[in-house]
C-alpha positions as CSV (number, residue, x, y, z in Angstrom):
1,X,116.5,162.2,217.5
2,X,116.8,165.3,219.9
3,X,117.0,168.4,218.4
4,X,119.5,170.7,218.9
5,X,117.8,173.0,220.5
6,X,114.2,173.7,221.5
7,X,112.0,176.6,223.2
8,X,109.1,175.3,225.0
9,X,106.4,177.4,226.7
10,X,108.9,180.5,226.8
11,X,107.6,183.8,227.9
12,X,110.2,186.2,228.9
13,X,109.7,189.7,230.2
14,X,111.1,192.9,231.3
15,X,109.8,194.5,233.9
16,X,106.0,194.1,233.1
17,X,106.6,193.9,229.4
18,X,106.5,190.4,227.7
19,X,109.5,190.8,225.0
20,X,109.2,187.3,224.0
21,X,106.7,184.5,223.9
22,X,106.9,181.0,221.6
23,X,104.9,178.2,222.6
24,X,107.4,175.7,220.6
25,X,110.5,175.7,218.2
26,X,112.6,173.6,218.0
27,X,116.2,173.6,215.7
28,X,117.2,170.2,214.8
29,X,120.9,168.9,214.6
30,X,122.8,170.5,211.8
31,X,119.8,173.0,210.5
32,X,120.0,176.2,209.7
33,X,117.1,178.8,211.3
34,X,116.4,182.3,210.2
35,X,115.3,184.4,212.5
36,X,113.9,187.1,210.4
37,X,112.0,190.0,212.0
38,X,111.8,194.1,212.5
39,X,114.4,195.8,214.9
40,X,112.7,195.4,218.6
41,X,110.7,191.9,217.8
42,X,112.6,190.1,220.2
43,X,115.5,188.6,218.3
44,X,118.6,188.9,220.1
45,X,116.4,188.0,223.5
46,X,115.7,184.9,221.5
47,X,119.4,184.1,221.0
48,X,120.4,185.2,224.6
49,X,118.2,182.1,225.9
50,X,119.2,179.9,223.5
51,X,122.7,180.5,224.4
52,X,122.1,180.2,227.8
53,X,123.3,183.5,228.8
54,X,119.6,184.0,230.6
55,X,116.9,181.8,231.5
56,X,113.5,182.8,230.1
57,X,110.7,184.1,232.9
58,X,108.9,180.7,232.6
59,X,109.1,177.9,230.1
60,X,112.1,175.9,229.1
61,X,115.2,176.2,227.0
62,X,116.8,173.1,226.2
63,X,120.3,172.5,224.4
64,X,120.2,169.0,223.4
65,X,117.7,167.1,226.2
66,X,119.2,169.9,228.9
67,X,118.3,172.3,230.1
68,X,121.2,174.6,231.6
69,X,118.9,176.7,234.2
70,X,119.0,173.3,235.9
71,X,122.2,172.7,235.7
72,X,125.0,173.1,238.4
73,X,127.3,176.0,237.7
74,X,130.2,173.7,236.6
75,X,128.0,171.7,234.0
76,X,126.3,174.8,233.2
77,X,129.6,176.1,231.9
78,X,130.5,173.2,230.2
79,X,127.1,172.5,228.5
80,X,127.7,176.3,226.8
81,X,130.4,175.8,225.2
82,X,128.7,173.5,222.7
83,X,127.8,177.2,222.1
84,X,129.2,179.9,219.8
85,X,127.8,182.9,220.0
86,X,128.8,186.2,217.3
87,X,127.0,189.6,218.4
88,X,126.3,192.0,216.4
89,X,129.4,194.3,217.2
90,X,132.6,192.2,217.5
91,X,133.5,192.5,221.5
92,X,137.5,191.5,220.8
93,X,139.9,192.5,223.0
94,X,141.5,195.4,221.7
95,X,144.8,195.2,223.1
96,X,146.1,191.9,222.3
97,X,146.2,190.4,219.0
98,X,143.9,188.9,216.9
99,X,145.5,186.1,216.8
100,X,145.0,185.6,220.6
101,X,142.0,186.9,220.7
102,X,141.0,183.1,218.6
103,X,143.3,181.3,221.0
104,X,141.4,182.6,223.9
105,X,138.6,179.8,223.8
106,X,141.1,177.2,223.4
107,X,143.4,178.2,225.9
108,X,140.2,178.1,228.6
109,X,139.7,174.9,227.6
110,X,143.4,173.7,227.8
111,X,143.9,173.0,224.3
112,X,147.9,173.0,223.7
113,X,149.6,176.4,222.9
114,X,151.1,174.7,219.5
115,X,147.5,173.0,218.6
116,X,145.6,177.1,219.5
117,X,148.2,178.6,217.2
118,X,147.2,176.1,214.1
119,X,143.6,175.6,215.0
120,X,143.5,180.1,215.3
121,X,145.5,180.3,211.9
122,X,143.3,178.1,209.7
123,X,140.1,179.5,211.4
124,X,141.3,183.2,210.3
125,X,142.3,182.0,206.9
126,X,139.3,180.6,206.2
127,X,137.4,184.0,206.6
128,X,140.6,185.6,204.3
129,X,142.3,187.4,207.8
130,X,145.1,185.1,208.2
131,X,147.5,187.9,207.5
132,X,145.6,190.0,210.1
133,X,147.2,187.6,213.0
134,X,149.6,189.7,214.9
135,X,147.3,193.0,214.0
136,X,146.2,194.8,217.4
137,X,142.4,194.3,217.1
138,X,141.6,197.8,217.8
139,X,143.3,198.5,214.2
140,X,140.6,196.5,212.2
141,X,138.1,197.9,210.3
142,X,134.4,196.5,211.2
143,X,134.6,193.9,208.6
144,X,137.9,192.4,209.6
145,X,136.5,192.7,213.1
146,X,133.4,190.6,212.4
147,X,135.6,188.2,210.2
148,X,138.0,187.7,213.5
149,X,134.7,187.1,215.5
150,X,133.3,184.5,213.4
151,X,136.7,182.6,213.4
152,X,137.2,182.6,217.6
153,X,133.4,181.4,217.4
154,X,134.2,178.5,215.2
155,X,137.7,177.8,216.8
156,X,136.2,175.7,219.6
157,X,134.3,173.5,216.8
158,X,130.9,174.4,218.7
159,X,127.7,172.2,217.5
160,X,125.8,175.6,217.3
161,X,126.6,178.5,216.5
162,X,124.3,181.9,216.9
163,X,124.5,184.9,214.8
164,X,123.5,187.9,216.2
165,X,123.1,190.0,212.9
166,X,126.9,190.2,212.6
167,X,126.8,191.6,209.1
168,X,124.0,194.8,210.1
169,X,126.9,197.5,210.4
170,X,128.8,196.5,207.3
171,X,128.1,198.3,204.1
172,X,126.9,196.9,201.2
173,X,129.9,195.4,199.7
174,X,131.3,194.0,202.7
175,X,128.1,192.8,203.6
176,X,127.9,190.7,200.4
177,X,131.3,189.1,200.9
178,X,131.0,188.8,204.8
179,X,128.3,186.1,204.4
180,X,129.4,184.8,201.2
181,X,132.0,183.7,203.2
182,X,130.2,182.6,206.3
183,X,128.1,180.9,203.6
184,X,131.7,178.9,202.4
185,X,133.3,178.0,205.5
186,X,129.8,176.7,207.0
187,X,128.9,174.8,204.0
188,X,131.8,172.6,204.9
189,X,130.3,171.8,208.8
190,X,127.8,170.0,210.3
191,X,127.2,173.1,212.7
192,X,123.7,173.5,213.7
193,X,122.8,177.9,213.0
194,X,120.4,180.4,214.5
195,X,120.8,183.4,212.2
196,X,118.8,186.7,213.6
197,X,118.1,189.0,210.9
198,X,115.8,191.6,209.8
199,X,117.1,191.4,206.4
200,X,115.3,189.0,204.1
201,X,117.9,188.7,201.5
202,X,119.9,187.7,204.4
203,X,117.7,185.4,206.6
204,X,116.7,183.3,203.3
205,X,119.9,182.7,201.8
206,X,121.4,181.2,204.9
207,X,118.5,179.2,206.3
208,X,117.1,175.4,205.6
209,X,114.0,177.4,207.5
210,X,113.0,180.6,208.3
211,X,111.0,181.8,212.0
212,X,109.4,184.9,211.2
213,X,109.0,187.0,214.7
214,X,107.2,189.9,215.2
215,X,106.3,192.0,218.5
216,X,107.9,188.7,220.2
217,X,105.7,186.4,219.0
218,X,105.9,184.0,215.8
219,X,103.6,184.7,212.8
220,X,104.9,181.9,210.3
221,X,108.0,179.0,210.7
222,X,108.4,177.6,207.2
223,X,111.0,177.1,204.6
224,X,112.2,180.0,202.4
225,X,110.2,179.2,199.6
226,X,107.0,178.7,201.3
227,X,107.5,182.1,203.4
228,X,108.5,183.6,199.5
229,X,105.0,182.1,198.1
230,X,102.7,181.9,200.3
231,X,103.1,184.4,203.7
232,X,101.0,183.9,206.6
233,X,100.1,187.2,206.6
234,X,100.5,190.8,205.9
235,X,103.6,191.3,207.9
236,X,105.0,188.8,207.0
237,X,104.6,189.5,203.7
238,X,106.2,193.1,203.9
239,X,108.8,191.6,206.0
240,X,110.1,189.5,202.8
241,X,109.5,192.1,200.5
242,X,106.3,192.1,198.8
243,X,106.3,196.1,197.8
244,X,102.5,195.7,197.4
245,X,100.3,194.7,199.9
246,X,96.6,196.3,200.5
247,X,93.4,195.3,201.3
248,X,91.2,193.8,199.0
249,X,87.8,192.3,198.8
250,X,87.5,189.0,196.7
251,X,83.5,188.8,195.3
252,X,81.7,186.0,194.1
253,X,83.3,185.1,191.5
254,X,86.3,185.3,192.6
255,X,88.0,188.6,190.8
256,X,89.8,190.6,193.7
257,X,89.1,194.1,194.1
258,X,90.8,197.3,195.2
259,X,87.7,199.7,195.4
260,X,86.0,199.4,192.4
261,X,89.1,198.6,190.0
262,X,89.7,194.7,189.6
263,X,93.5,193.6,190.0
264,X,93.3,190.0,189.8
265,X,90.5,187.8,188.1
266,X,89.4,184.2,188.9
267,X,90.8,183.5,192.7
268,X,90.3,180.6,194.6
269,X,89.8,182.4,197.9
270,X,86.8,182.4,199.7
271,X,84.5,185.6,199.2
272,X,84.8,188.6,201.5
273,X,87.6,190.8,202.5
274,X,91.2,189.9,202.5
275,X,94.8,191.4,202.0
276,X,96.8,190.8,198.1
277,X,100.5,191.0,198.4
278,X,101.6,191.0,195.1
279,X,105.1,191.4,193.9
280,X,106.3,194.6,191.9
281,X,107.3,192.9,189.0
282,X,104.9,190.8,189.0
283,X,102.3,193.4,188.1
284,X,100.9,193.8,184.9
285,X,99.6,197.5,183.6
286,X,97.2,198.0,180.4
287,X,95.2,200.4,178.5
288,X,92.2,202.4,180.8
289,X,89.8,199.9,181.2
290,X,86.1,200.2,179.9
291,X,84.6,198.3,183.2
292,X,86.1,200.2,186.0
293,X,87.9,202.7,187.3
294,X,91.9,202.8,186.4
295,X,94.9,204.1,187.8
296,X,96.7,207.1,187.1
297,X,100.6,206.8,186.9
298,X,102.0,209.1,189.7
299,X,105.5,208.8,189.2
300,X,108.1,206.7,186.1
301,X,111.7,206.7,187.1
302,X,114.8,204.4,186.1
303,X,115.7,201.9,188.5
304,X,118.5,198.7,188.7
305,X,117.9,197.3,185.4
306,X,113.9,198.5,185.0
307,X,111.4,201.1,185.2
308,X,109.7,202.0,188.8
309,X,106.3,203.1,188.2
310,X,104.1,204.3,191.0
311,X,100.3,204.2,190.7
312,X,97.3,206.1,192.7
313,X,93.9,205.1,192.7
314,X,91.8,203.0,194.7
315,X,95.4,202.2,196.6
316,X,98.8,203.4,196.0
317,X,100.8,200.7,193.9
318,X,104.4,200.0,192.5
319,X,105.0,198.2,189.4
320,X,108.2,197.1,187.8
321,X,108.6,197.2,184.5
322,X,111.4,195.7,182.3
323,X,114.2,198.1,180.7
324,X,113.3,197.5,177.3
325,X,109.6,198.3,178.1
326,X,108.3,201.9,176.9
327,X,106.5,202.8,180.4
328,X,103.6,204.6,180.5
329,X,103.9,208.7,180.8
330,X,103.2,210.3,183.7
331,X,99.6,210.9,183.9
332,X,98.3,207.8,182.1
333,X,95.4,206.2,183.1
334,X,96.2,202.4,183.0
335,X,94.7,198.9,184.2
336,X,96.6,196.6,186.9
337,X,96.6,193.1,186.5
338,X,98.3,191.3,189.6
339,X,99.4,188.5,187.8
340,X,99.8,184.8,189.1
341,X,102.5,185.9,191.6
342,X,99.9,187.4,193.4
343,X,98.8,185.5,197.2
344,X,95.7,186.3,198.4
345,X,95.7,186.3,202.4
346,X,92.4,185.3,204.0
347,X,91.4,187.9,207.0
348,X,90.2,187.3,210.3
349,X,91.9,184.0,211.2
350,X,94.2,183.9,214.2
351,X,96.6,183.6,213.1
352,X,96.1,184.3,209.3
353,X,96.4,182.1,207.1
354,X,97.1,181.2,203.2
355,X,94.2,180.6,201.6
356,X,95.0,180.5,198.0
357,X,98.0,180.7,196.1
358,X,96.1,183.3,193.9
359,X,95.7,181.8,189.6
360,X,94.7,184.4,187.1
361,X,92.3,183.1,184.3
């Protein structure tokens, strides 16, 4: 089957700087992608090409087996509006209502004025903004104005639809309900989705896979799970949320060390140096240890349902500790234990890879 769409042999610059470069990816029919990367990685020039709205500097975009650079300017047109795209500010009219601003896609492509009406109502109601219909857009708030977005992007029925980070200006509580409800009204289509994000709570939840892009090039395309478990590498590992990850050294027998002080014992991974990104709850502390240097507890305060404990020693380390856990005082001298959570990153590979899926003894 042809996938939906598929990047192959893109490089696109600006100027003299390459912003993006992705030697193949392809989207298949009715998947959801997350794009999940730092501000400035090259996620929104990603979308741009994949909706057509630019063709890369060399390489090809295709939607379906076309590609619209190609195209004439009619076919061009039409091929795009298999397209729906949501920016990250709503771009709505603000002078007319929101109801029209839904029945603008229709209306250019001749759908009856009756038919727009009841197609723009149940889109609207669906994200909970029916009664927002005869509102002036330039009265909503940025929530209802995203909400309103989403629905004129889903009006058309479009076989993909790009998100451009729509929920990044929302706060948290709207956030949370924005893509619950993207979440809901999706899980009833077949519509293929690119979601751009460089939030990982976001990018995971909504994805079948997740492309991980940095400096506009991909470190790691896997699903959730396996970017969750087992990272490609370092940035990719901060960029889902590891609040740990350092440099290690893993010795012969396999014990991991930071400096002198041994966090994890019995790895798999081949001897020599290497990165540990290891989860904060998923470390262990203990009494000083008689083998080896310890840490010293920095700093204990109370966080969402547990203790935060910052360590020093060879490495600055956080550890989270359960509620009903006494943490240690300030001051302590304590072991760390990684725990089986723990992924130890092999170094020097291009580009890095997993090497073991780290098994304390």
């Amino acid at each position: 089957m042809v996938a939906a769409l598929t990047l192959a042999g893109v490089e696109h610059r600006r100027g003299d700087r390459t912003v993006l470069r992705v030697d193949r990816l392809g989207v298949e029919r009715g998947e959801r992608l997350a794009v999940l990367g730092p501000n400035g990685a090259g996620k929104t020039t990603m979308l741009r090409l994949l909706a057509g709205l630019e063709p890369p500097t060399q390489g090809r975009v295709l939607i379906g087996d076309l590609d619209p650079a190609s195209l004439p300017a009619q076919d061009r047109v039409r091929l795009r509006r298999q397209v729906g795209y949501v920016t990250q500010h709503a771009t709505l009219l603000a002078g007319t209502t929101v109801a029209r601003n839904v029945e603008l896609p229709l209306a250019w492509r001749g759908v009856p004025r009756a038919q727009r009406r009841d197609r723009a109502l149940h889109c609207l109601a669906a994200f909970g903004v029916a009664h927002l219909a005869r509102r002036k857009a330039q009265f909503l708030s940025g929530g209802e104005a995203q909400r309103v977005s989403l629905a004129r992007a889903l009006a058309p029925g479009p076989a993909i639809l790009l998100l451009d980070e729509p929920a990044a200006s929302l706060d948290p509580a709207s956030r949370a309900s924005f893509l619950a409800d993207v979440e809901r009204v999706l899980g009833d289509r077949a519509t293929t989705l690119v979601h751009v994000s460089h939030r990982p709570d976001e990018a995971l939840r909504l994805a079948d896979r997740v492309a991980v892009l940095v400096e506009g090039h991909l470190r790691q395309v896997a699903t959730p799970l396996e970017v969750i478990a087992s990272p490609g590498d370092a940035t990719v590992a901060r960029l889902v949320g590891y609040e740990n990850v350092l440099d290690v050294v893993v010795d012969e027998r396999g014990d991991v060390r930071v400096g002198d002080s041994v966090v994890l014992r019995g790895c798999a991974a081949t001897p020599g140096p290497a990165v540990l990104a290891a989860w904060a709850a998923g470390l262990e502390l203990g009494p000083e240890p008689a083998d080896g240097p310890a840490f010293r507890v920095d700093r204990v305060r109370p966080g969402q349902g547990r203790w935060q404990v910052e360590l020093r020693g060879a490495a600055p380390l956080t550890a989270h500790l359960p509620w009903a856990t006494a943490p240690p005082g300030v001051g302590d001298a304590v072991s760390v234990s990684a725990g089986a959570s723990a992924v130890v990153i092999a170094q020097g590979t291009s580009p890095p890879s997993l090497v073991a899926l780290a098994q304390g003894r």
